[in-house]
Biopython code that builds the backbone (N, CA, C, O; Angstrom):
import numpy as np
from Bio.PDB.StructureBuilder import StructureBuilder

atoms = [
    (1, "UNK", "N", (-6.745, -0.844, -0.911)),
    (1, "UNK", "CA", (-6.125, -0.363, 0.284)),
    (1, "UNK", "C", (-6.857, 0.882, 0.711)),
    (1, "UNK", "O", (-7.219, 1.855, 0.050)),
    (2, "UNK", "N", (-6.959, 0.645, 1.772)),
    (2, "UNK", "CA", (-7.743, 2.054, 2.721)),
    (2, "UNK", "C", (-6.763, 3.004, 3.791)),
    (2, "UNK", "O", (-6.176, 2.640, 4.810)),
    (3, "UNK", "N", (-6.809, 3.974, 3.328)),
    (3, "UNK", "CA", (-5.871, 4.754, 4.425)),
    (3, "UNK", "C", (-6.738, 5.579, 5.912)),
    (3, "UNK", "O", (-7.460, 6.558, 5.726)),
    (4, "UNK", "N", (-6.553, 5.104, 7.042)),
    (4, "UNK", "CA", (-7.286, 5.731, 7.366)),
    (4, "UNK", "C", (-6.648, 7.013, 8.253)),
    (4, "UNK", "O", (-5.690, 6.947, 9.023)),
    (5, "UNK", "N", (-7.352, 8.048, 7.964)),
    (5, "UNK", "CA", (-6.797, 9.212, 8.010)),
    (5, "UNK", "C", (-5.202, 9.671, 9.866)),
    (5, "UNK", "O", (-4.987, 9.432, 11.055)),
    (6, "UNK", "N", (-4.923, 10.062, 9.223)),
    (6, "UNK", "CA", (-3.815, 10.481, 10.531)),
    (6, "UNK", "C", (-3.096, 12.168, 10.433)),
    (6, "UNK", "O", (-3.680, 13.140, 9.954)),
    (7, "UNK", "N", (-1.659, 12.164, 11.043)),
    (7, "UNK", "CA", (-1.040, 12.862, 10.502)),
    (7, "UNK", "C", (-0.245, 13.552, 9.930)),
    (7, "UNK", "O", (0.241, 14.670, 10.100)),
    (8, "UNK", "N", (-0.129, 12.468, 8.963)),
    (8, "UNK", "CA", (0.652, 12.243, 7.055)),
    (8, "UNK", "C", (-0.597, 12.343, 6.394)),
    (8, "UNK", "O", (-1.709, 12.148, 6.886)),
    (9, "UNK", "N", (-0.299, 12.678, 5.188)),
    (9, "UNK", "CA", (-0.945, 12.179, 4.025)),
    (9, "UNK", "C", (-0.791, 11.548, 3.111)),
    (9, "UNK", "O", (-0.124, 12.204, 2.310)),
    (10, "UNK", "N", (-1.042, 10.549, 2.712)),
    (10, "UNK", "CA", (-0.650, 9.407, 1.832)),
    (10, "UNK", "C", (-1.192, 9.948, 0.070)),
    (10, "UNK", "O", (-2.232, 10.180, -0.545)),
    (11, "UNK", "N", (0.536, 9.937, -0.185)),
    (11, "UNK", "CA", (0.404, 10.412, -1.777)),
    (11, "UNK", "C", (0.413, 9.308, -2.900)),
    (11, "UNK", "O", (-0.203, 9.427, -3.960)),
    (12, "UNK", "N", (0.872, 8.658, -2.690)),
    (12, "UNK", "CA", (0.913, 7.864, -3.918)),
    (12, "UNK", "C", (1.204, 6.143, -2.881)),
    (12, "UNK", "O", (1.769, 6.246, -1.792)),
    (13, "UNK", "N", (0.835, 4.971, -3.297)),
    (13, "UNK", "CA", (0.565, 3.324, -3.160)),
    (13, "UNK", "C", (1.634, 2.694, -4.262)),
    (13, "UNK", "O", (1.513, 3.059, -5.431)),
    (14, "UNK", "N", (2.706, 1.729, -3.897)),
    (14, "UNK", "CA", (3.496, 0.818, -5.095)),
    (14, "UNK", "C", (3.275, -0.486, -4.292)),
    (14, "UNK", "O", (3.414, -0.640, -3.079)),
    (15, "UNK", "N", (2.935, -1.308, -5.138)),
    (15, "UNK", "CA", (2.851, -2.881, -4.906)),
    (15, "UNK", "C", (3.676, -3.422, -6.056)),
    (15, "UNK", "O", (3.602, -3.406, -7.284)),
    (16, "UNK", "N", (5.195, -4.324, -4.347)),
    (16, "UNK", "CA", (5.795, -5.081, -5.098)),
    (16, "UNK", "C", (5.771, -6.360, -6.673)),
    (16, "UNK", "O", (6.081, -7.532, -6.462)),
    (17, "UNK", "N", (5.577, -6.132, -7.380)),
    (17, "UNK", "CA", (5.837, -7.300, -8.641)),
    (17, "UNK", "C", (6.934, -8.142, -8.735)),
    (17, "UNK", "O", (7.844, -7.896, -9.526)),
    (18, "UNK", "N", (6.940, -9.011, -8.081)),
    (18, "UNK", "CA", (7.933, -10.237, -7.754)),
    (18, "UNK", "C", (8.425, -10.718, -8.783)),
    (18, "UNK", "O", (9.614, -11.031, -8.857)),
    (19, "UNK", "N", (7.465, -10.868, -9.871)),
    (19, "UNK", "CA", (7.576, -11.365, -11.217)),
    (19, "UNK", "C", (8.692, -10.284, -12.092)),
    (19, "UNK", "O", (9.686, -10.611, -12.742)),
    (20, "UNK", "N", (8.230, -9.149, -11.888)),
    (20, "UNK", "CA", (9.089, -7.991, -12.387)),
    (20, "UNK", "C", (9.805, -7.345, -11.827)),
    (20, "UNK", "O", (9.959, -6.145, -12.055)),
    (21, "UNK", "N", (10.497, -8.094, -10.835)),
    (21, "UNK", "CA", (11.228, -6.694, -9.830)),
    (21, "UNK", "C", (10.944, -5.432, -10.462)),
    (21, "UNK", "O", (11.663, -4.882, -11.296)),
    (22, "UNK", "N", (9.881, -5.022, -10.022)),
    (22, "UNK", "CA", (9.720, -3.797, -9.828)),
    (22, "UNK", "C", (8.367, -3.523, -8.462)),
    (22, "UNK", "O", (7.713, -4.381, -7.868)),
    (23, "UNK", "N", (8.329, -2.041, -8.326)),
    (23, "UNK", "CA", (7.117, -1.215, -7.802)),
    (23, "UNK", "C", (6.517, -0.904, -8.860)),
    (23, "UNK", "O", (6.979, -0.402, -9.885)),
    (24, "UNK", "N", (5.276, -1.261, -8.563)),
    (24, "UNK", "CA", (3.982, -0.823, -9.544)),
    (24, "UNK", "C", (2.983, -0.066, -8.919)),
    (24, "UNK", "O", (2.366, -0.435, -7.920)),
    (25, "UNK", "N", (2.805, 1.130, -9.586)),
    (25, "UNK", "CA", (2.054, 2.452, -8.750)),
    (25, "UNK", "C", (0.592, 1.478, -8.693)),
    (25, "UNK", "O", (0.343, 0.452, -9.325)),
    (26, "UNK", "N", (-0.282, 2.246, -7.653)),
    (26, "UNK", "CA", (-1.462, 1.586, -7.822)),
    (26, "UNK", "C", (-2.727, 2.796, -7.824)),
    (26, "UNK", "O", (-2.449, 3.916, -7.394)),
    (27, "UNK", "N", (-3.794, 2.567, -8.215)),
    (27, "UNK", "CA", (-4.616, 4.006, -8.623)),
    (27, "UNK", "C", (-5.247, 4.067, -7.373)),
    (27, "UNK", "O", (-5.574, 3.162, -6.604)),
    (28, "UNK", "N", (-5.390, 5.573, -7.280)),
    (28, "UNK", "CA", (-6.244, 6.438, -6.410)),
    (28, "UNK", "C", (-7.482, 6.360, -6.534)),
    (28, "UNK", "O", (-7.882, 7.354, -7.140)),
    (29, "UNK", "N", (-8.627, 5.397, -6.154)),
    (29, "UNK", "CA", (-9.843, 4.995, -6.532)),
    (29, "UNK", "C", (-10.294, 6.316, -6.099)),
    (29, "UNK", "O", (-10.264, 7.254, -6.895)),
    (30, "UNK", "N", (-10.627, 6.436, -5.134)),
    (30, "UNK", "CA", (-11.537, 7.346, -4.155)),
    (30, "UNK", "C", (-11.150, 7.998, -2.655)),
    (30, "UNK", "O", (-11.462, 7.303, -1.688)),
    (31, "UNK", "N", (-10.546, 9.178, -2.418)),
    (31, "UNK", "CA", (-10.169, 9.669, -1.370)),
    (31, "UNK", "C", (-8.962, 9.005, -1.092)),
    (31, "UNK", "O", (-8.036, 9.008, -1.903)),
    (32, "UNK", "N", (-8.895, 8.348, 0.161)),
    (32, "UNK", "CA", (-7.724, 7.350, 0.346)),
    (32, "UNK", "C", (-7.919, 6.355, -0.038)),
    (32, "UNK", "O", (-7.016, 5.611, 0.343)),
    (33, "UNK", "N", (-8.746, 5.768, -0.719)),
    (33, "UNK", "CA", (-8.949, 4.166, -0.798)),
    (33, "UNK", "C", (-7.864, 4.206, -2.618)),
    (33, "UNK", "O", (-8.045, 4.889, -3.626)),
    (34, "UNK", "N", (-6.919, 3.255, -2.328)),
    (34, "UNK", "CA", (-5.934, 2.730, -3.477)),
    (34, "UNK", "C", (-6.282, 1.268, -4.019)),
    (34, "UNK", "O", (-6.589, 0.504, -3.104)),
    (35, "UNK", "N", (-6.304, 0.733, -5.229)),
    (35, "UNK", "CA", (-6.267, -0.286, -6.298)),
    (35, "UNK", "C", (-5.536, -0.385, -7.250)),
    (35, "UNK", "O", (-4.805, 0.430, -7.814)),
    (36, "UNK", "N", (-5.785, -1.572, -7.442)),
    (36, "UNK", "CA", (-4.722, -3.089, -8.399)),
    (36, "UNK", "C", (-5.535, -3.409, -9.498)),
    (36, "UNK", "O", (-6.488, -4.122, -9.185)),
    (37, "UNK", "N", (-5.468, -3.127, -10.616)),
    (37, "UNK", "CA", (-6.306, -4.311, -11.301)),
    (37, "UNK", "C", (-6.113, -5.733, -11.503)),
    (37, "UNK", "O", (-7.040, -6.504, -11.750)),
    (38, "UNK", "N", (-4.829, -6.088, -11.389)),
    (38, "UNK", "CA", (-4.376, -7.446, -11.548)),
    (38, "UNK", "C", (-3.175, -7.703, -10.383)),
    (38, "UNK", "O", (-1.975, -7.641, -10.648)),
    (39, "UNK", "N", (-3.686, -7.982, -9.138)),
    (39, "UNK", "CA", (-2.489, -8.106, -7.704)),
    (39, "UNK", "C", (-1.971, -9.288, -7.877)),
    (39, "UNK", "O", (-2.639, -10.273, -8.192)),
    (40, "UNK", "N", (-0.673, -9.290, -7.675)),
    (40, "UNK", "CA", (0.108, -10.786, -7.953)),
    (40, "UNK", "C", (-0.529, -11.417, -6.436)),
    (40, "UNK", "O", (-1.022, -10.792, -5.497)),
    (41, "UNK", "N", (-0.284, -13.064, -6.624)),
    (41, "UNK", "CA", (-0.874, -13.540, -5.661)),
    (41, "UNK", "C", (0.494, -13.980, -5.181)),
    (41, "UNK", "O", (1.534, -14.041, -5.838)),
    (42, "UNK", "N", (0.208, -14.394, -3.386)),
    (42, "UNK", "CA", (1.048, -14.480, -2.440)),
    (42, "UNK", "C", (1.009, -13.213, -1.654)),
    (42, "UNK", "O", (0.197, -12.288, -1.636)),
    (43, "UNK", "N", (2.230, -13.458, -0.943)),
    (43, "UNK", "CA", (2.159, -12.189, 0.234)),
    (43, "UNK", "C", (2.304, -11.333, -0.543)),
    (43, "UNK", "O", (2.609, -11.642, -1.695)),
    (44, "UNK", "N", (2.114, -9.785, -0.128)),
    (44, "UNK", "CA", (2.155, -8.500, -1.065)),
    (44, "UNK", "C", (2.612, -7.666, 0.029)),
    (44, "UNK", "O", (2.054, -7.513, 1.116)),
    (45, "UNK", "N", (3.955, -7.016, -0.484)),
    (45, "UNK", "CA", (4.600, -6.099, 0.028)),
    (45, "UNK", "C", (3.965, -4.775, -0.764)),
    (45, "UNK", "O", (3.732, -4.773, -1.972)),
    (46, "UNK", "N", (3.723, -3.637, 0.143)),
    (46, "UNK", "CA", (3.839, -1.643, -0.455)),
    (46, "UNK", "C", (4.305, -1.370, 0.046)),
    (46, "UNK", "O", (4.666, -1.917, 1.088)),
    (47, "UNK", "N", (4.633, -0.255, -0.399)),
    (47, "UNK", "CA", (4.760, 1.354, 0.006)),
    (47, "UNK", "C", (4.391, 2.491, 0.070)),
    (47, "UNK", "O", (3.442, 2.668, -0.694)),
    (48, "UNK", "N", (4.678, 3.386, 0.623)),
    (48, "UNK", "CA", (3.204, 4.577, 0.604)),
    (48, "UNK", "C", (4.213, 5.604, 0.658)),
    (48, "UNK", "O", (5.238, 5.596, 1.340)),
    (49, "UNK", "N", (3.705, 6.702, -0.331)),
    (49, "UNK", "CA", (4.783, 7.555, -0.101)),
    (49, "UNK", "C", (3.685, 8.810, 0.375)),
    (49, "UNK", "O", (2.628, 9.098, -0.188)),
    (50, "UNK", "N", (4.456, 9.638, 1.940)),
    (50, "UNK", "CA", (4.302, 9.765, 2.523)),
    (50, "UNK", "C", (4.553, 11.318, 2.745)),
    (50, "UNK", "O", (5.670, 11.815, 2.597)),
    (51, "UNK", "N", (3.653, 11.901, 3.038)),
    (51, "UNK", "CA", (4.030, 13.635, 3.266)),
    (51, "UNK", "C", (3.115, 14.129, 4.912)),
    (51, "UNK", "O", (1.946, 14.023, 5.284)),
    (52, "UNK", "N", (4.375, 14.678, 5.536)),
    (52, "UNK", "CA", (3.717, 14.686, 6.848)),
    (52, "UNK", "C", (5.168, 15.596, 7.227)),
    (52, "UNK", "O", (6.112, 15.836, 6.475)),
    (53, "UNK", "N", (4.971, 16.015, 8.716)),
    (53, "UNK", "CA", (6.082, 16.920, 9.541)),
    (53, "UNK", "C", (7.827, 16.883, 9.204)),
    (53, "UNK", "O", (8.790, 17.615, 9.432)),
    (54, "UNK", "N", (7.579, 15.590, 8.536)),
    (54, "UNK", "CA", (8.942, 15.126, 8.595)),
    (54, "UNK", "C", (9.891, 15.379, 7.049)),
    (54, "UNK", "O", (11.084, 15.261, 6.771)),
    (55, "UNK", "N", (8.393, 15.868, 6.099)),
    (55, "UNK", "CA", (8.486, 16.410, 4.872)),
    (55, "UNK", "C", (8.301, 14.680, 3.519)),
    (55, "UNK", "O", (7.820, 13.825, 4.263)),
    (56, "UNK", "N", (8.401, 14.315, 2.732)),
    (56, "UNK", "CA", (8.027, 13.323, 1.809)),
    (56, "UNK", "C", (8.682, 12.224, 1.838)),
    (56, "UNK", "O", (9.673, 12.035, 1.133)),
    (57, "UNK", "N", (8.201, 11.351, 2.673)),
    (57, "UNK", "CA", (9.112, 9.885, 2.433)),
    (57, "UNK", "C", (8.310, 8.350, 1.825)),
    (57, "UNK", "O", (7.108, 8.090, 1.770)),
    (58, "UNK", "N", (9.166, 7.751, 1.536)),
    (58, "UNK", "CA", (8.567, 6.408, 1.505)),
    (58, "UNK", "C", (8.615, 5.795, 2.050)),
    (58, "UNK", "O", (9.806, 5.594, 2.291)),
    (59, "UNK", "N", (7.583, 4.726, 2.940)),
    (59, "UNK", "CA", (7.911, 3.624, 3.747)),
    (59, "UNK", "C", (7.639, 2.500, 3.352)),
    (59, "UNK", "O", (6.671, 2.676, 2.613)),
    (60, "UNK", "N", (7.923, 1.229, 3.373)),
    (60, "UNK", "CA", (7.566, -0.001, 3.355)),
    (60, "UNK", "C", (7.323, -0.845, 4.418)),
    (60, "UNK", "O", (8.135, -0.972, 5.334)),
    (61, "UNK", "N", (6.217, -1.461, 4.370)),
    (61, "UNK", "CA", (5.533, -1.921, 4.408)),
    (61, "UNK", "C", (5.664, -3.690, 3.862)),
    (61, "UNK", "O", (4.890, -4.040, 2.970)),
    (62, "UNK", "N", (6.683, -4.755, 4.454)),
    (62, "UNK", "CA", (6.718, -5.913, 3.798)),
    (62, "UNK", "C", (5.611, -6.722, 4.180)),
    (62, "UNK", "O", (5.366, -6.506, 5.367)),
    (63, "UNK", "N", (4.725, -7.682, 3.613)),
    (63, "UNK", "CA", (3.913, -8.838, 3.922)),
    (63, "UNK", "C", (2.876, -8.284, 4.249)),
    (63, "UNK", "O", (1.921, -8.936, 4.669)),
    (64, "UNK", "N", (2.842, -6.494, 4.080)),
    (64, "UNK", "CA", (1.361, -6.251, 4.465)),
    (64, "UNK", "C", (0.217, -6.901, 4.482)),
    (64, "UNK", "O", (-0.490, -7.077, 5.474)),
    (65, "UNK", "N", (-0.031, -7.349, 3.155)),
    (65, "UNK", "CA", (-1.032, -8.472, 2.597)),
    (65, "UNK", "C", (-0.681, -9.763, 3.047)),
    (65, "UNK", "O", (0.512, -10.056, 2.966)),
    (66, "UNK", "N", (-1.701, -10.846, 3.641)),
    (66, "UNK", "CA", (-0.802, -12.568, 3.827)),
    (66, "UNK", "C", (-1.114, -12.818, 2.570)),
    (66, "UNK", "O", (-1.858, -12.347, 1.710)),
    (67, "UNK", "N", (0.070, -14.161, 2.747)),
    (67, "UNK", "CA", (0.287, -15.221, 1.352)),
    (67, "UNK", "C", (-1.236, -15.470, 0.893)),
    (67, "UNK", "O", (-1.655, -15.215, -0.236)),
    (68, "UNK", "N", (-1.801, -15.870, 1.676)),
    (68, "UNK", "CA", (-3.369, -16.237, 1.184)),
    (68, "UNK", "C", (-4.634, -15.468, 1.763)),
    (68, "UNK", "O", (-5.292, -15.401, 2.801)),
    (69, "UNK", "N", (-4.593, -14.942, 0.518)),
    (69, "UNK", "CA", (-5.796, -13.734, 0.267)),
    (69, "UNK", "C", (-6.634, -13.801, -0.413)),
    (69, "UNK", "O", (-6.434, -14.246, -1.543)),
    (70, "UNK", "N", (-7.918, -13.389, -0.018)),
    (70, "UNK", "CA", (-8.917, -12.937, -0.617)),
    (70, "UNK", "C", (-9.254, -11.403, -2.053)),
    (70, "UNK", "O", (-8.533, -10.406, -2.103)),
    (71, "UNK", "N", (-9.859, -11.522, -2.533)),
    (71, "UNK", "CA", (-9.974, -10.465, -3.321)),
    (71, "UNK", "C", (-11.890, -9.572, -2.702)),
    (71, "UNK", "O", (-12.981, -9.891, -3.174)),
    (72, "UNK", "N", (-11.669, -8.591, -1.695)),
    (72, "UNK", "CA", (-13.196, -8.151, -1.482)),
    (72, "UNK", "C", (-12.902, -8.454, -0.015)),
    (72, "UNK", "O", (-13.690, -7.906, 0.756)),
    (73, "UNK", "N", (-11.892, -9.246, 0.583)),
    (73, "UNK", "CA", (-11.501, -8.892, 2.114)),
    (73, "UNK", "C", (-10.846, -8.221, 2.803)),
    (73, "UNK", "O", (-9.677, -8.587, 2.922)),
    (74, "UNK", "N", (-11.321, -6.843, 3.628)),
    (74, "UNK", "CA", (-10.733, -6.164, 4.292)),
    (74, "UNK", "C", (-9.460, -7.234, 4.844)),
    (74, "UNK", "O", (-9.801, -8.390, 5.097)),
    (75, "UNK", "N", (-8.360, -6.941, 4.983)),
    (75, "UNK", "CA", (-7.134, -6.878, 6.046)),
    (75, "UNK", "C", (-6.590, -5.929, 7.158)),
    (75, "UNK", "O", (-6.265, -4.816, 6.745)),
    (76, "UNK", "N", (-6.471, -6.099, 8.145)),
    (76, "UNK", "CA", (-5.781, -5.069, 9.129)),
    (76, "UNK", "C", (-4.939, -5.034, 8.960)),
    (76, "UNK", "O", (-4.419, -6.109, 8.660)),
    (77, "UNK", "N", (-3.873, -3.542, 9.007)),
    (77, "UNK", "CA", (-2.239, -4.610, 9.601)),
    (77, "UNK", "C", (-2.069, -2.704, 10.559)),
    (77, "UNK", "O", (-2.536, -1.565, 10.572)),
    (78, "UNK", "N", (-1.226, -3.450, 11.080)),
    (78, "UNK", "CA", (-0.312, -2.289, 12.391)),
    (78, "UNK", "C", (0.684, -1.726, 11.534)),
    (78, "UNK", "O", (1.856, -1.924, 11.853)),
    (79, "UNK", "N", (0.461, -1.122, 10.599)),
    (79, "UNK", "CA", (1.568, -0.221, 10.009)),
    (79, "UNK", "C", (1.048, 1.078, 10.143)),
    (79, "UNK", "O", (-0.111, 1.407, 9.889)),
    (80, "UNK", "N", (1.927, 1.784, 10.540)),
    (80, "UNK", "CA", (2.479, 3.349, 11.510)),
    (80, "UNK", "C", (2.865, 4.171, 10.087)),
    (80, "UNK", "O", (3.803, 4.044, 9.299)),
    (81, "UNK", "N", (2.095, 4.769, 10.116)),
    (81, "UNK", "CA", (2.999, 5.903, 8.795)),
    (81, "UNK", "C", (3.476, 7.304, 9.593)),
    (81, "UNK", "O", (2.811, 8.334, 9.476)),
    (82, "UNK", "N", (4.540, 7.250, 10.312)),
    (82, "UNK", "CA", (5.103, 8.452, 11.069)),
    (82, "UNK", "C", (6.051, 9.170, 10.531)),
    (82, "UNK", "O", (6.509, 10.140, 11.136)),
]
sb = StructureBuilder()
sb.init_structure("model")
sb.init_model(0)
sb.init_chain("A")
sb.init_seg("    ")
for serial, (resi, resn, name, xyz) in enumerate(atoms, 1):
    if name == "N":
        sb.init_residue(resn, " ", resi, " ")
    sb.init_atom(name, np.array(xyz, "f"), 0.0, 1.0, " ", f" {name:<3s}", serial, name[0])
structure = sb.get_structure()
């Protein structure tokens, strides 16, 4: 995942585990860019937790990822971190 810059700052990445109901943090590769070592397959819901004017929140983000994905393919999506 690539954040590209705005004005929030994106602190920390969780990708849903369907298998585990849970959020699973994901690592801070490089600047904004976030990773998975092992991403469940299907659609993939995050969250980004979020520090900006409004002070630290989390948002989600459902189906960010589609059901059928690539591993090494950029995705767009229209999610607003305000």
């Amino acid at each position: 995942m690539l954040y590209v810059s705005g004005q929030n700052d994106v602190l920390a990445v969780e990708i849903w585990r369907k298998d585990r109901q849970e959020w699973v943090a994901m690592r801070r590769a490089f600047g904004a860019e976030f990773d998975i070592p092992n991403p469940p397959p299907g659609a993939i819901n995050l969250r980004f937790q979020v520090s900006g004017s409004a002070g630290l929140t989390w948002v989600v983000a459902s189906n960010a990822i589609p059901k059928i994905w690539k591993a090494g393919v950029a995705y767009e999506s229209a999610i607003q971190l305000q």
